[in-house]
Residue, then its C-alpha position, 0 to 999 in steps of 0.5 A: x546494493x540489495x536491501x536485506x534486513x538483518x536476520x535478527x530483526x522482525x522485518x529480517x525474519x519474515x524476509x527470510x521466511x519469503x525467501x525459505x518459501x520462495x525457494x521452496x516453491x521453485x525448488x519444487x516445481x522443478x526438482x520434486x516428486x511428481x506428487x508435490x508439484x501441485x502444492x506450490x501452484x495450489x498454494x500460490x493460487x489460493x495464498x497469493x492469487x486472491x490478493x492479486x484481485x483484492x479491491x478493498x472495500x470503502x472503508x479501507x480506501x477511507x482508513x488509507x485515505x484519511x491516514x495519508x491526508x492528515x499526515x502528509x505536508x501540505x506542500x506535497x499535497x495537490x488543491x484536490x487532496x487539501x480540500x478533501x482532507x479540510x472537508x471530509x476529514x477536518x484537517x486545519x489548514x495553513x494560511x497559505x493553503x486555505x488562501x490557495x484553495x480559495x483562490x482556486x475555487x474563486x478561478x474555477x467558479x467564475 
């Protein structure tokens, strides 16, 4: 079954609004004038194609991060990720997981 929103709501509308453009474009490239086919590949790529090649920067990668450490339970979380988001972004840890990460580094250092 598709996963389509209702139209009423705000994530429907904008669904909606990609598919009137999606449609748009094709339609044009394949049915429209001559003089029109440019505008659906000018405005690919210069509205879609940068994103395609978008590296955020540190402080994007940071705001993610720090958002995906902090909420996520710990049980879906790997030694790595517990002890950055313990160090770097300060998240209190359960026993248990403090008592992993330290035997982790206790094995690892040894």
């Amino acid at each position: 079954r598709p996963v389509v929103f209702s139209s009423g709501s705000w994530l429907g509308y904008f669904q909606d609004t990609a598919f009137g453009i999606w449609n748009w474009a094709v339609v044009t490239l394949w049915k429209g004038p001559f003089y029109m086919k440019p505008l659906p590949l000018l405005l690919f790529c210069f509205g879609i194609l940068p994103f395609l090649f978008f590296q955020g920067g540190p402080w994007e990668d940071r705001l993610f991060n720090e958002q995906y450490l902090l909420r996520m339970p710990e049980q879906l979380l790997i030694l790595h990720q517990l002890r950055v988001a313990h160090e770097v972004f300060g998240r209190k840890l359960s026993p248990a997981a403090q008592a992993d990460l330290d035997a982790f580094w206790k094995w690892k250092n040894s």
